[in-house]
N, C-alpha and C positions, 0 to 999 in steps of 0.2 A: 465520486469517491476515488477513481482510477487516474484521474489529475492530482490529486493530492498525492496519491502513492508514487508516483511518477514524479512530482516535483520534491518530495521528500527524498527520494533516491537519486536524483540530480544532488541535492542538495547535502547528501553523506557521502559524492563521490566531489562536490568541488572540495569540500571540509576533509576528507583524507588527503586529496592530495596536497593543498597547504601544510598538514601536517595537525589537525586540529584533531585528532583524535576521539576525544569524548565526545565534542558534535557531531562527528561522523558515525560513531556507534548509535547517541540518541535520534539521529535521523532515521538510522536503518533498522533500527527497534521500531521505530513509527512509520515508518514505510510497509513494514514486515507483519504488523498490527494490523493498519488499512488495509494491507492486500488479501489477508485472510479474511477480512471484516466483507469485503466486496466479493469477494469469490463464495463466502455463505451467503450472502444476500443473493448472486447470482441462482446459483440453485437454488433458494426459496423461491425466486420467481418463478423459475423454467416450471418448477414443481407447482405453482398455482395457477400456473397459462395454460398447461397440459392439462388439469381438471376443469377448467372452464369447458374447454374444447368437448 
């Protein structure tokens, strides 16, 4: 999920710089989605590794 996030933010900075505007906001909206999406998934892990232990 952190590859996506990462190619979607590659992918709203080549599109601003060309000048593409709305694809560069729609990447960084979906970048910005994924990256919270994998940072809660993160801690739901941490938090069900720790009660295994």
């Amino acid at each position: 999920m952190l590859r996506w996030t990462v190619t979607f933010i590659i992918l709203a900075i080549i599109a601003g710089i060309f000048g593409f505007g709305g694809i560069a906001a729609g990447a960084a909206s979906i970048a910005k989605i994924l990256f919270f999406i994998f940072i809660i998934l993160f801690i739901v892990s941490l938090i069900r590794g720790k009660k295994s232990i």
